[in-house]
DRENPA-3360 file (N, C-alpha, C; in nm, 2 decimals, always signed):
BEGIN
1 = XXXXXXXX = -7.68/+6.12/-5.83/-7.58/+6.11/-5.72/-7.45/+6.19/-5.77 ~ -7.41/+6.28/-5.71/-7.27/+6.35/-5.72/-7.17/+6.29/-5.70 ~ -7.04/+6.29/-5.75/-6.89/+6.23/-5.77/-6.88/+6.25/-5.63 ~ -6.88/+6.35/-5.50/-6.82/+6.29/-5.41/-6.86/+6.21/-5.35 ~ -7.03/+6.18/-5.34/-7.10/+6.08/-5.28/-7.03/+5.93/-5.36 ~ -7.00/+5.92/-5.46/-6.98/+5.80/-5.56/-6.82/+5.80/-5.49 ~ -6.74/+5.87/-5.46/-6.60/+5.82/-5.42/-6.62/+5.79/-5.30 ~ -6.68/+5.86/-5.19/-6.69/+5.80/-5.03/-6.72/+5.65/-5.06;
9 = XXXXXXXX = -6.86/+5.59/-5.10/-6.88/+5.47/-5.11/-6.77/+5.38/-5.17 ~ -6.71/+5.41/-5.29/-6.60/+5.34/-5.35/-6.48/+5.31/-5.22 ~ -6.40/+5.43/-5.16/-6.35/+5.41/-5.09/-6.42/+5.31/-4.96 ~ -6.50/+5.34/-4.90/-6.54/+5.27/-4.80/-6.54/+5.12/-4.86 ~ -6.60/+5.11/-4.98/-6.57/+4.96/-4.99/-6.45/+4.91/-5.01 ~ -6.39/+4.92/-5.01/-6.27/+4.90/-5.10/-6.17/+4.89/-4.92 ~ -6.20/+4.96/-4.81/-6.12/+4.97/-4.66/-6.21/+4.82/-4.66 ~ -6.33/+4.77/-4.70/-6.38/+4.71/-4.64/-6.35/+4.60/-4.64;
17 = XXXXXXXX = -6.35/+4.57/-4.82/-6.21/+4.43/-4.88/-6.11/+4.41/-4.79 ~ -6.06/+4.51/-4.76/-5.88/+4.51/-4.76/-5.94/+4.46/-4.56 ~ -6.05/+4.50/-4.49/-6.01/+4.43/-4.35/-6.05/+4.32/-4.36 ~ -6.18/+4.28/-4.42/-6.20/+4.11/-4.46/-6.08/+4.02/-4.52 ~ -5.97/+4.09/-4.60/-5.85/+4.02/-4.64/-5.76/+4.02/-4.49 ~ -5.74/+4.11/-4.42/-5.66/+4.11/-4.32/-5.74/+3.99/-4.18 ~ -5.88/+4.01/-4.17/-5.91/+3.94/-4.10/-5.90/+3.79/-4.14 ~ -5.91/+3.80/-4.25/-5.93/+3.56/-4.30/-5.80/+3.58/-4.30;
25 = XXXXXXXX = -5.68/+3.65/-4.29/-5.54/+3.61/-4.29/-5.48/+3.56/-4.13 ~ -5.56/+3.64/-4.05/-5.51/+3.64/-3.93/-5.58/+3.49/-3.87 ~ -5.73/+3.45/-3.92/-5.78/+3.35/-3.89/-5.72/+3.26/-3.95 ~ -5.63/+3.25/-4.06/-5.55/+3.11/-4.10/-5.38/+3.11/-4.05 ~ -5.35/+3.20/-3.95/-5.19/+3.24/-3.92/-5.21/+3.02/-3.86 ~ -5.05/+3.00/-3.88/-5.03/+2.90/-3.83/-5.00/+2.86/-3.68 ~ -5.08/+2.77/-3.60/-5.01/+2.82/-3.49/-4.85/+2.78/-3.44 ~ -4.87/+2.83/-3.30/-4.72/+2.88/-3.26/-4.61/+2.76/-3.25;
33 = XXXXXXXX = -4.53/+2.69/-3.27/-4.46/+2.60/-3.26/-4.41/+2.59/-3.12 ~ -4.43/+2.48/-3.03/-4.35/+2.48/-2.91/-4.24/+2.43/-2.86 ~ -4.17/+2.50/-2.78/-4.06/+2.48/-2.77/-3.97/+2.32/-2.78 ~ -3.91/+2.24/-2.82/-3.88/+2.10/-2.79/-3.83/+2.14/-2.66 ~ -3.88/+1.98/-2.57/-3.84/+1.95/-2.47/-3.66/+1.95/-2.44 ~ -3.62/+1.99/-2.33/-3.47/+1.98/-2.29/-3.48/+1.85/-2.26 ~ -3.37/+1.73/-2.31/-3.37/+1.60/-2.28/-3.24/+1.62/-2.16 ~ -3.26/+1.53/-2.06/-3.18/+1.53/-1.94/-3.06/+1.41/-1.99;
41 = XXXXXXXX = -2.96/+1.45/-2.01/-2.84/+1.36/-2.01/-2.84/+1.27/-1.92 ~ -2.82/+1.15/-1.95/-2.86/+1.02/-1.86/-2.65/+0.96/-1.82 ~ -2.66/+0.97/-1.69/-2.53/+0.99/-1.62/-2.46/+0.84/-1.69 ~ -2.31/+0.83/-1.75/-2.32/+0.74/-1.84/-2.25/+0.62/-1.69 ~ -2.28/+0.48/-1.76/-2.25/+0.42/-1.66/-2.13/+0.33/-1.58 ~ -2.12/+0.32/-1.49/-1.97/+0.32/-1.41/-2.01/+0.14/-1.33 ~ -1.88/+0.13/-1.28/-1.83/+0.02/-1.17/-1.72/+0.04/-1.10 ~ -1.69/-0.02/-1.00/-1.63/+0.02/-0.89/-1.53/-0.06/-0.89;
49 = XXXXXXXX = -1.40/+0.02/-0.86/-1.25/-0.02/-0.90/-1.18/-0.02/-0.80 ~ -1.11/-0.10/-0.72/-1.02/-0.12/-0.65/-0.93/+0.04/-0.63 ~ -0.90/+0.11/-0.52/-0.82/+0.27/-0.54/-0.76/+0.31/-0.40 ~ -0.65/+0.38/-0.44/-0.59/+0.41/-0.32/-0.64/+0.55/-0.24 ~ -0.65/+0.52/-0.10/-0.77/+0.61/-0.01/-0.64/+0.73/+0.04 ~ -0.56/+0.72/-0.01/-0.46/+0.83/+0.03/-0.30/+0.83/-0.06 ~ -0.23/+0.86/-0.05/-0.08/+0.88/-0.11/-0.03/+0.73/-0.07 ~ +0.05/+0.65/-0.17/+0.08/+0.54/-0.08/+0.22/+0.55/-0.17;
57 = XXXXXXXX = +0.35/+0.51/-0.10/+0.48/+0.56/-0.14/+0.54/+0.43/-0.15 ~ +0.68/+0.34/-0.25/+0.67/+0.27/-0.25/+0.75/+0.22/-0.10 ~ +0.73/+0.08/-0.10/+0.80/+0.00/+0.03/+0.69/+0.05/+0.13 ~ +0.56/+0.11/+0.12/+0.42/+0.07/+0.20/+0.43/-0.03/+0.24 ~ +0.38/-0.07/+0.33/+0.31/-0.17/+0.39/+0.16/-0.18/+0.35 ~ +0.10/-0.21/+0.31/-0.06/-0.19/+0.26/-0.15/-0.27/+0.39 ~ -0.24/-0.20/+0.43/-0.35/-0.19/+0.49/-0.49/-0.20/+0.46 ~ -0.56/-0.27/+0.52/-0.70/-0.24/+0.44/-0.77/-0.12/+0.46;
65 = XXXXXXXX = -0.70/-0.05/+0.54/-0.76/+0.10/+0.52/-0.73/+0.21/+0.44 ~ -0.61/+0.11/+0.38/-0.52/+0.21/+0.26/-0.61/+0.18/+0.14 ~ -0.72/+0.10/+0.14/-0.80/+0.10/-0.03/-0.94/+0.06/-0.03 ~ -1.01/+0.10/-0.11/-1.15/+0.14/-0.07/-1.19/+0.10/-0.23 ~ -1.33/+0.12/-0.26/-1.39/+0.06/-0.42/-1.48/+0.22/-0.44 ~ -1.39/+0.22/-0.57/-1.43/+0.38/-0.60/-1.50/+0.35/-0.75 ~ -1.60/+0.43/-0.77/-1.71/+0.46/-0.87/-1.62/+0.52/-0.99 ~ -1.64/+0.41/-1.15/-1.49/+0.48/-1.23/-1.63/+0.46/-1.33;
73 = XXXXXXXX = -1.60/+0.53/-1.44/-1.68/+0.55/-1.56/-1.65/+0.42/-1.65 ~ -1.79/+0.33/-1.69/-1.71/+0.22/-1.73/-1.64/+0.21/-1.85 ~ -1.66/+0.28/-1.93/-1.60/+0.29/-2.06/-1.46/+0.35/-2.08 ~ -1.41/+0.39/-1.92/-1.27/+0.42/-1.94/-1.21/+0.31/-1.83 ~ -1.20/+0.21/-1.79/-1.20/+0.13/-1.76/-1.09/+0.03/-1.82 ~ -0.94/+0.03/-1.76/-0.89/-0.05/-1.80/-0.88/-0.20/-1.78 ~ -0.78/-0.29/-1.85/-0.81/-0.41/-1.85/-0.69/-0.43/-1.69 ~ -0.61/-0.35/-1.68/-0.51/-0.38/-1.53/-0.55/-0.36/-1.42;
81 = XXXXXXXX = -0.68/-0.29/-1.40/-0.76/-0.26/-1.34/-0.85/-0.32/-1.22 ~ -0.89/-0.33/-1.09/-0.92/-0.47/-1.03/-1.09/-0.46/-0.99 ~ -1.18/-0.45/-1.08/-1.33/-0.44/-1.04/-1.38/-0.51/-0.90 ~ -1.47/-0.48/-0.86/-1.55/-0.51/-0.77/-1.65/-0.64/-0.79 ~ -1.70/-0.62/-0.90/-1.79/-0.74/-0.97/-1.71/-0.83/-1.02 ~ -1.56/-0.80/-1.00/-1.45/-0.94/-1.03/-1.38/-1.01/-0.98 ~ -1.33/-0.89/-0.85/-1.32/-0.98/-0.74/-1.33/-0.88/-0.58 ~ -1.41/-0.91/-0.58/-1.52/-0.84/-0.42/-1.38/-0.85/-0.29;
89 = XXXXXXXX = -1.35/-0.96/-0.34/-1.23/-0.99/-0.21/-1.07/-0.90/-0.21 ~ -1.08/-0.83/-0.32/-0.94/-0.78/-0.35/-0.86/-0.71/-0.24 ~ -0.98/-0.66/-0.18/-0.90/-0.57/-0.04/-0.81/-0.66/+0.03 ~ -0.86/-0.74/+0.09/-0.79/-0.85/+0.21/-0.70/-0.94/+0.14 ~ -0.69/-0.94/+0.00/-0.59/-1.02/-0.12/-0.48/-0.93/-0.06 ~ -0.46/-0.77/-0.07/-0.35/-0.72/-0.11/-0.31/-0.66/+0.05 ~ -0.42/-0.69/+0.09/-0.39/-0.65/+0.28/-0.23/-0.70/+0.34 ~ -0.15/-0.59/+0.32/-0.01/-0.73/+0.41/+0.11/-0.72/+0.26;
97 = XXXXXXXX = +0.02/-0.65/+0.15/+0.13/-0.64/+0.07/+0.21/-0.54/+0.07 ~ +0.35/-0.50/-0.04/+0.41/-0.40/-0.03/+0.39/-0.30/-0.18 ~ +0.41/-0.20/-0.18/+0.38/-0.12/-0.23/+0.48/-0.14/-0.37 ~ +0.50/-0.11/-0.46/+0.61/-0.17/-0.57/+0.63/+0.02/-0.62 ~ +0.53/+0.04/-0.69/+0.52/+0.16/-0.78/+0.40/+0.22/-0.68 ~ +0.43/+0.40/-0.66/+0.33/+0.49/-0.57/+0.26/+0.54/-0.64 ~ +0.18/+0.52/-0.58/-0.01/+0.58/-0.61/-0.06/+0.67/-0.53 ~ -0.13/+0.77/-0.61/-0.20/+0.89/-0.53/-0.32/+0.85/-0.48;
105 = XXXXXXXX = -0.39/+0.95/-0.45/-0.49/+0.93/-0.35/-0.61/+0.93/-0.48 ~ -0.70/+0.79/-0.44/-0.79/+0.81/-0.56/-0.74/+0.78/-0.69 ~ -0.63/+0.73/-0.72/-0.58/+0.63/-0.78/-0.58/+0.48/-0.78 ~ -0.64/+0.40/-0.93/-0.67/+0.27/-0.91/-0.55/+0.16/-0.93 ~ -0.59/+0.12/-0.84/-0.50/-0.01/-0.81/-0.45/-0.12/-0.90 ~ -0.36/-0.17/-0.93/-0.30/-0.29/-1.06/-0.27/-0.38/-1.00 ~ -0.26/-0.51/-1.06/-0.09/-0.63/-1.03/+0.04/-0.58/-0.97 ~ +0.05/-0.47/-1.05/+0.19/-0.43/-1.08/+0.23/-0.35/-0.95;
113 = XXXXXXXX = +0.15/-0.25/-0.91/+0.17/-0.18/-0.80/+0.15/-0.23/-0.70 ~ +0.12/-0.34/-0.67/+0.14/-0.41/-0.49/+0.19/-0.53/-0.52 ~ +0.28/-0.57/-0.42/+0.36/-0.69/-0.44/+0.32/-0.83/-0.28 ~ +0.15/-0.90/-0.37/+0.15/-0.97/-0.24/+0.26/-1.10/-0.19 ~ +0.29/-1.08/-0.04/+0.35/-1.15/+0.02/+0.36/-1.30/-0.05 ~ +0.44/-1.39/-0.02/+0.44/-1.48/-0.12/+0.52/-1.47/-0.25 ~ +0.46/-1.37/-0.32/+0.61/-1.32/-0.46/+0.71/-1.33/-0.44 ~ +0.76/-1.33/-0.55/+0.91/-1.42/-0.61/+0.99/-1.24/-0.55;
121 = XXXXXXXX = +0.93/-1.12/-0.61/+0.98/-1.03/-0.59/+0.91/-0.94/-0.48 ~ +0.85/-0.98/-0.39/+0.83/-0.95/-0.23/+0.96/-0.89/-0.12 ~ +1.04/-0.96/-0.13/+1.16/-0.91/-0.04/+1.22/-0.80/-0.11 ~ +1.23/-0.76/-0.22/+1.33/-0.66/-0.32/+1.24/-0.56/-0.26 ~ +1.08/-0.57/-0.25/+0.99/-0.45/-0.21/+0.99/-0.42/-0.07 ~ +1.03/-0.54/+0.03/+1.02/-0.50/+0.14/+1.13/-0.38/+0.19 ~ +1.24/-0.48/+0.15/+1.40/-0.39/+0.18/+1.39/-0.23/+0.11 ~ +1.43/-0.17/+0.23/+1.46/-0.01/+0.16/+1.56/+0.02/+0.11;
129 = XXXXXXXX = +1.55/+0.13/+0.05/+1.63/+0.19/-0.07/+1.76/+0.21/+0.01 ~ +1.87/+0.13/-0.05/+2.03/+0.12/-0.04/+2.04/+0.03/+0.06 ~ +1.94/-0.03/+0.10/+1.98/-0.18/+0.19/+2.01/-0.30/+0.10 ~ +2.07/-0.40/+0.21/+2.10/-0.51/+0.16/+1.97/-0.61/+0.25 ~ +1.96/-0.71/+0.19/+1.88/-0.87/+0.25/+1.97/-0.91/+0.30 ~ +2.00/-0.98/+0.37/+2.11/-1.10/+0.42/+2.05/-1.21/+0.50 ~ +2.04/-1.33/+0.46/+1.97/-1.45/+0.54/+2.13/-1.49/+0.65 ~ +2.10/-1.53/+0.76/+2.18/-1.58/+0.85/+2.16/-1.68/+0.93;
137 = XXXXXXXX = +2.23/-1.79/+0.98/+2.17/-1.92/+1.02/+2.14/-1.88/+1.13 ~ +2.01/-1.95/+1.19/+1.98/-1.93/+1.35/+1.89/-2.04/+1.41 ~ +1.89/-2.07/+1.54/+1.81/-2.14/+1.59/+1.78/-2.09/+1.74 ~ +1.67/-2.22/+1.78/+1.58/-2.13/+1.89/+1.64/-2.05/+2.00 ~ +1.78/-2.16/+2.01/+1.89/-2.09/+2.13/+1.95/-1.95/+2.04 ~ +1.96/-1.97/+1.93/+2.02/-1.81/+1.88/+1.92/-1.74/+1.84 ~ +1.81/-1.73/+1.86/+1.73/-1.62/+1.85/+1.58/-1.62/+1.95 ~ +1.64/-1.59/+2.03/+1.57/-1.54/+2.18/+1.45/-1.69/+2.17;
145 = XXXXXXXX = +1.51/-1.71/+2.13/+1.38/-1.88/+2.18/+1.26/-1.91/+2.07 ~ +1.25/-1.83/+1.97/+1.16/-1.82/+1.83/+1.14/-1.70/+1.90 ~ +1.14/-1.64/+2.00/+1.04/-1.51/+1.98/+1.09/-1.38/+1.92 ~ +1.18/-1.34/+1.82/+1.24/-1.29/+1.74/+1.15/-1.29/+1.61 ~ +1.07/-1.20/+1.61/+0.98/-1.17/+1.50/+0.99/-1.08/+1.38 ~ +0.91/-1.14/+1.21/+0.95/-1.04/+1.16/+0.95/-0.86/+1.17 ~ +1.02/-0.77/+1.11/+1.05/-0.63/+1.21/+1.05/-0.56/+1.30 ~ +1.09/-0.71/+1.41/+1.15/-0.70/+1.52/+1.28/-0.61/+1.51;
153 = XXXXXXXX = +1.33/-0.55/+1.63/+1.49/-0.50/+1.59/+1.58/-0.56/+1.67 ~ +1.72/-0.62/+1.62/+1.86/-0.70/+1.72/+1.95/-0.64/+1.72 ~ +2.04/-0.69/+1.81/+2.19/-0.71/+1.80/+2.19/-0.80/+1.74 ~ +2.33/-0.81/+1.65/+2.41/-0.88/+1.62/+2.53/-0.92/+1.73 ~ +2.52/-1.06/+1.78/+2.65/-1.10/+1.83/+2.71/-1.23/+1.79 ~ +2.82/-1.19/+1.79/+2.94/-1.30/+1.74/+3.00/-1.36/+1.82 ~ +3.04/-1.50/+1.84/+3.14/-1.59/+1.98/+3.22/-1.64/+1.87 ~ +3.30/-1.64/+1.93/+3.45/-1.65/+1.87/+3.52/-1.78/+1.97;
161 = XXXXXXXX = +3.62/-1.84/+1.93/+3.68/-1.92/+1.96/+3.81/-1.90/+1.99 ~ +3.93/-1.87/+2.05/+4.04/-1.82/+2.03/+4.15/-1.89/+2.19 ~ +4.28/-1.84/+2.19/+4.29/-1.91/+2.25/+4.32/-1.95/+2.39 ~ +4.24/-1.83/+2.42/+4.19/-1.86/+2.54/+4.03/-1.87/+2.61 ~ +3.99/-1.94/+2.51/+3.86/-2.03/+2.54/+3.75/-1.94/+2.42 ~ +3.63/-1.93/+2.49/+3.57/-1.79/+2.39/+3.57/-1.70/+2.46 ~ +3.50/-1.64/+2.29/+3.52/-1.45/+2.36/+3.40/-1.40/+2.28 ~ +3.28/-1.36/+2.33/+3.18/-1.29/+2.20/+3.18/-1.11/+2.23;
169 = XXXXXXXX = +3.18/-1.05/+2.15/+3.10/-0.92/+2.11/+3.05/-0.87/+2.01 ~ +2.93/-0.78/+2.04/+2.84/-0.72/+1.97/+2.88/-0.68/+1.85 ~ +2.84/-0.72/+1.74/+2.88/-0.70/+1.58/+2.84/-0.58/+1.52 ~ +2.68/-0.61/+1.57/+2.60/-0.47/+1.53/+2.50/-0.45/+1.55 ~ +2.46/-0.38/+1.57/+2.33/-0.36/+1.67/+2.23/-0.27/+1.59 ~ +2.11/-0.24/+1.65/+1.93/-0.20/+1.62/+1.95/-0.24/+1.47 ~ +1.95/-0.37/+1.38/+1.94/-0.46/+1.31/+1.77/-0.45/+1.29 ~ +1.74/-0.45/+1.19/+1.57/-0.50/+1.16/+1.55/-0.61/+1.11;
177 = XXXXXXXX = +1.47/-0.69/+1.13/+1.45/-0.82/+1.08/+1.31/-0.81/+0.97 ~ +1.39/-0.86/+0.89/+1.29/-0.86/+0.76/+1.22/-1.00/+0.77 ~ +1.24/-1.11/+0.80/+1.13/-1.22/+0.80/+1.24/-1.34/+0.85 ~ +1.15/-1.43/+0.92/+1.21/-1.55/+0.97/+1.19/-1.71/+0.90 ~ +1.31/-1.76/+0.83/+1.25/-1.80/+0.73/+1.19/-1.78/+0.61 ~ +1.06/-1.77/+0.57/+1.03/-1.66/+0.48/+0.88/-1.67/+0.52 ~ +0.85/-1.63/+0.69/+0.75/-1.58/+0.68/+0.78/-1.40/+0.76 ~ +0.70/-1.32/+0.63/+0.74/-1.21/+0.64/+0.67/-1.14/+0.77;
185 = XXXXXXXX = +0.59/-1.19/+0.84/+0.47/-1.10/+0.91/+0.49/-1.21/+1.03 ~ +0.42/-1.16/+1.17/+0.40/-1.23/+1.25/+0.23/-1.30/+1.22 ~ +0.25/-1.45/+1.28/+0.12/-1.53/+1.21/+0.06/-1.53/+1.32 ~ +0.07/-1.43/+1.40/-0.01/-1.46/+1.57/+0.00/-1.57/+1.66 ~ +0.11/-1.63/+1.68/+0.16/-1.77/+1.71/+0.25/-1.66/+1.86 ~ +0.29/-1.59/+1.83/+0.37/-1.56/+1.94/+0.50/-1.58/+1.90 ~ +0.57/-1.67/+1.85/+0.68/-1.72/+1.82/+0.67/-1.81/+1.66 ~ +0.82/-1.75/+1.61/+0.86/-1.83/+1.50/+0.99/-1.90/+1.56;
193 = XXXXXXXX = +1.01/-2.02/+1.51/+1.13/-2.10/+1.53/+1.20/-2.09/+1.38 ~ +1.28/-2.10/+1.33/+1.32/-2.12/+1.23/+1.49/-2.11/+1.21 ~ +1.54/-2.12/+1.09/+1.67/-2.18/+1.08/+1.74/-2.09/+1.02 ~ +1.70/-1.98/+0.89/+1.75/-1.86/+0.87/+1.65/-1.74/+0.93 ~ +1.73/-1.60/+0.94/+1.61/-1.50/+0.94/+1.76/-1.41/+0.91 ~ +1.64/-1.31/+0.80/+1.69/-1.21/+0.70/+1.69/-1.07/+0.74 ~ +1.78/-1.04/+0.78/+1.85/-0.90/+0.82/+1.88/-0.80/+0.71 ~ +1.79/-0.69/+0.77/+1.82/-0.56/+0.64/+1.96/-0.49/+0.69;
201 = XXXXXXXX = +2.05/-0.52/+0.56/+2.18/-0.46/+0.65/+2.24/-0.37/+0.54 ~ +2.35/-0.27/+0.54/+2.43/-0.20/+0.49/+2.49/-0.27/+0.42 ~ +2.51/-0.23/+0.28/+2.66/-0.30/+0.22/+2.76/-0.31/+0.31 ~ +2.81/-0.26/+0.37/+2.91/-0.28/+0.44/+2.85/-0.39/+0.59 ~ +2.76/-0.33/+0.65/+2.76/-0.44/+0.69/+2.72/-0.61/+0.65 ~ +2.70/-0.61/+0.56/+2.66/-0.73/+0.48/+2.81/-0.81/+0.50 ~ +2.88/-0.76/+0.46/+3.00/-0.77/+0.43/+3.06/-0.86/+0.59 ~ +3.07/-0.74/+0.64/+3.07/-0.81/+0.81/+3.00/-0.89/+0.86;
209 = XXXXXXXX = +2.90/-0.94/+0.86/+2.86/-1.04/+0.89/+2.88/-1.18/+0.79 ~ +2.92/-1.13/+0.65/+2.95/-1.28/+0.60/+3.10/-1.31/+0.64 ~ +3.15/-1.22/+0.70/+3.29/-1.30/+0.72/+3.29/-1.32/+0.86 ~ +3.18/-1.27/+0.94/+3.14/-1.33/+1.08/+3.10/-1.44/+1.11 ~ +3.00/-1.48/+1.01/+2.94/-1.63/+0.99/+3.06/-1.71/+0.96 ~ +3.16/-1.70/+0.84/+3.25/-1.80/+0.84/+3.37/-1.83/+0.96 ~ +3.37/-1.78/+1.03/+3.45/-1.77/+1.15/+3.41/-1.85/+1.28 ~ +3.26/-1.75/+1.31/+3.22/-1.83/+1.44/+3.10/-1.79/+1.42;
217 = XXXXXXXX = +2.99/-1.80/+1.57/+2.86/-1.82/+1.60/+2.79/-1.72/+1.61 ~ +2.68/-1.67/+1.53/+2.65/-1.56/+1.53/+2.44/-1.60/+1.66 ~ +2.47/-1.51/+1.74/+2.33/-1.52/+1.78/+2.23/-1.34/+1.81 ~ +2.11/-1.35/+1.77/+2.02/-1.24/+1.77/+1.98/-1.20/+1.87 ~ +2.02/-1.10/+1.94/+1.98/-1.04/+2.10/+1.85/-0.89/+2.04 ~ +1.75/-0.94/+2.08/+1.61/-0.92/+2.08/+1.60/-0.76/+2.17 ~ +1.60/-0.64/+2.07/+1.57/-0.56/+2.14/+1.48/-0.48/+2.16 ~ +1.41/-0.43/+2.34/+1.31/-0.35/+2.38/+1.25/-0.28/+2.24;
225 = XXXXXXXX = +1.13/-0.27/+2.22/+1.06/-0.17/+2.14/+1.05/-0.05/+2.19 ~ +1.05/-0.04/+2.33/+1.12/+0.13/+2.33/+1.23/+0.21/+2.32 ~ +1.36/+0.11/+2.28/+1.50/+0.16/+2.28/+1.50/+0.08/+2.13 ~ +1.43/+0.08/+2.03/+1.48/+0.01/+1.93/+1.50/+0.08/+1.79 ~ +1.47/+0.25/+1.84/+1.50/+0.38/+1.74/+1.59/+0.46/+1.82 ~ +1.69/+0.38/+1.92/+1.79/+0.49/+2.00/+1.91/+0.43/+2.02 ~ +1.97/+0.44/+2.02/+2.10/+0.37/+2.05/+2.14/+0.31/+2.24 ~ +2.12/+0.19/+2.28/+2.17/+0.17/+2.45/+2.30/+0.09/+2.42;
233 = XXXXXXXX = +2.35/+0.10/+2.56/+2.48/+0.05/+2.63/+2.48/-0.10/+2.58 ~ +2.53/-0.18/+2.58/+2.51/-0.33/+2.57/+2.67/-0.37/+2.65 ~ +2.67/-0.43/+2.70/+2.77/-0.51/+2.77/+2.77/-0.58/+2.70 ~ +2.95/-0.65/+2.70/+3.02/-0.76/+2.65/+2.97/-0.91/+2.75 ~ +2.95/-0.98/+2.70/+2.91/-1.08/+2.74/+2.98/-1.15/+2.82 ~ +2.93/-1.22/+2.94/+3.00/-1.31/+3.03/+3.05/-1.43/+2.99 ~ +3.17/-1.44/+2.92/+3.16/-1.64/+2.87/+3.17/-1.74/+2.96 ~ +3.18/-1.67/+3.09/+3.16/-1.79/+3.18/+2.98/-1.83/+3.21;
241 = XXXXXXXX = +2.97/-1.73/+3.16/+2.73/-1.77/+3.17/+2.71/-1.79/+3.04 ~ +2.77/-1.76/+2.95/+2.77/-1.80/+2.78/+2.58/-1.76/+2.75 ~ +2.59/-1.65/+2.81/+2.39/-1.59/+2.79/+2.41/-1.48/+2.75 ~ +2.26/-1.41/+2.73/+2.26/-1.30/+2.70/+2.13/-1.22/+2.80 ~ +2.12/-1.11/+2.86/+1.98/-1.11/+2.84/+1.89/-1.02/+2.74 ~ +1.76/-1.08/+2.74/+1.68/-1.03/+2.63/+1.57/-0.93/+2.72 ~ +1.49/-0.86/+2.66/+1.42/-0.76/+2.69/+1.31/-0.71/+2.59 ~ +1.18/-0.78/+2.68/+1.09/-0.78/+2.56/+0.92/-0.73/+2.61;
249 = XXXXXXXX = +0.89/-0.63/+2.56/+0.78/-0.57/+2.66/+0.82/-0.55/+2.82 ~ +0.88/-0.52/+2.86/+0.92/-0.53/+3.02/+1.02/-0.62/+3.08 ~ +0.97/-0.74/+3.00/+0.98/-0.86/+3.06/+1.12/-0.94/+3.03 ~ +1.17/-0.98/+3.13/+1.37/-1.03/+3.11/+1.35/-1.19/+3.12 ~ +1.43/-1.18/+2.99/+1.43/-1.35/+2.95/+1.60/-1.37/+2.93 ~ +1.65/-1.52/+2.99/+1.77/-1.51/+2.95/+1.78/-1.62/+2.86 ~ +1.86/-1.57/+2.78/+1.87/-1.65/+2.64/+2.04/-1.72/+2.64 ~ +2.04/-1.86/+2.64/+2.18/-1.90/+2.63/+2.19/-1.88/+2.50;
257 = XXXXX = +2.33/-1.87/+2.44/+2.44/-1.86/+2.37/+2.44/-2.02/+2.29 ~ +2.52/-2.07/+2.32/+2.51/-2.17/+2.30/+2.69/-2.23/+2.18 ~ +2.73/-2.30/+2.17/+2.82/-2.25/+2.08/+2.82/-2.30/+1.97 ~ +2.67/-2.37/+1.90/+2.70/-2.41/+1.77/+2.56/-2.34/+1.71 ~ +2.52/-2.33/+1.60/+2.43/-2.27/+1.51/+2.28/-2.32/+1.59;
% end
C-alpha cells in the first residue's frame, strides 16, 4: 500500500470521528427553555365611598343628586371617609344639609364638609358671607298667618305708636328668611306658626331692626316669588285697616297688623 492511499484512509477516518462527535453532541443539546408565563395583575381591591357628583361650593344646599357612591381603592381609604358597607343610608342623612368646606367633583365626602340640619353650627353655614342671623319675635297675625316659610322673601314693617295714634312703615324689604323657629326647611305642612323667625340681614341692618324691635311692632309682609329678586312699590299702610296685603302664588290674602307681638 503506498503513503497516499495510507493518508486518504487516515484522513477519512479521522472526518469520520470528528461527525460522530458532532452528531452525539447535537443529540444531547438541552432542550429549549420556555418562555414563563406573563401573570395578569389582579385589579387590587376597592369599596365605595360616599363623593361629590359635581363642584359643590360652600353655603350649598345639598341634594341627593349632589352625591353618588364611588369605587375608591381600599387601601387608600381613609378613616373620615363615609363607606357604603357602613352606612348605605348616607345619601338621604346629608340630603338638606349645607355645605361647610367645597368639594370637587369626585371628591369624597367627610363629617366635616356638610353640616346636617339640626347642628349646633347649621345656621353659621346657612347665612352668607358678610350676613348677619337675626331672630325677631312674630306671630301668626305678624307673619302672613304661619304661611311665611323658611327662604321665603319679606318686608320688614314697623307700627309705631306716636301721638297721633299709629303710624307703620316699611323698614326693609326683599328680607330672606332663614328658618322659622328653628325649622330650617319647609316640613310640607304648608304653614309654620311660630314665635321667632330668623332673618339674614346686613350689619347695618341688624342694627335697625334691633332698635325697631325695642320701640314698637314689627310684622313680615310675605313677598310674590316673582318680584322677590326685584325691587316693587309698597305702599304705606292704612292705620285705619291696620292690614297689610300679602301676595302669594297669585293669590291675595289680607293679613292684619295687629298691635302687639
Amino acid at each position: 500500500m503506498n503513503v497516499a492511499r495510507i493518508l486518504i484512509l487516515a484522513a477519512a477516518a479521522v472526518a469520520a470521528v470528528i461527525a460522530a462527535i458532532v452528531v452525539r453532541g447535537a443529540m444531547q443539546a438541552p432542550a429549549p427553555v420556555a418562555a414563563p408565563a406573563v401573570q395578569q395583575e389582579r385589579p387590587a381591591p376597592s369599596v365605595r365611598v360616599l363623593a361629590a357628583r359635581a363642584d359643590l361650593p360652600v353655603g350649598h344646599r345639598v341634594e341627593a343628586s349632589d352625591l353618588y357612591w364611588q369605587a375608591w381603592p381600599e387601601d387608600a381609604v381613609s378613616n373620615a371617609y363615609i363607606t357604603e358597607r357602613a352606612r348605605a343610608e348616607a345619601i338621604d342623612e346629608f340630603t338638606g344639609g349645607v355645605v361647610r368646606a367645597g368639594m370637587s367633583q369626585g371628591e369624597p365626602v367627610s363629617e366635616r364638609k356638610i353640616i346636617q340640619a339640626g347642628n349646633s353650627s347649621f345656621m353659621a353655614a346657612v347665612v352668607s358671607p358678610g350676613m348677619r342671623a337675626v331672630a325677631v319675635p312674630v306671630s301668626a297675625r305678624s307673619s302672613a298667618g304661619g304661611f311665611i316659610l323658611p327662604n321665603d322673601r319679606v318686608d320688614v314693617i314697623i307700627t309705631e305708636q306716636n301721638s297721633s295714634g299709629h303710624s307703620a312703615r316699611t323698614l326693609l324689604e326683599n328680607i330672606r328668611v332663614l328658618a322659622i323657629d328653628q325649622n330650617f326647611a319647609e316640613d310640607g305642612s304648608g304653614a309654620v306658626v311660630g314665635s321667632t323667625a330668623t332673618l339674614e340681614l346686613t350689619p347695618g341692618q341688624s342694627r335697625a331692626i334691633s332698635q325697631a324691635t325695642a320701640g314698637g311692632t314689627l310684622a313680615l309682609a310675605l313677598r310674590s316669588a316673582a318680584d322677590a329678586n326685584g325691587d316693587v312699590t309698597i305702599e304705606e299702610i292704612d292705620d285705619s285697616q291696620r292690614s297689610v296685603r300679602v301676595f302669594r302664588s297669585g293669590a291675595e290674602q289680607r293679613v292684619a297688623l295687629g298691635s302687639g307681638g
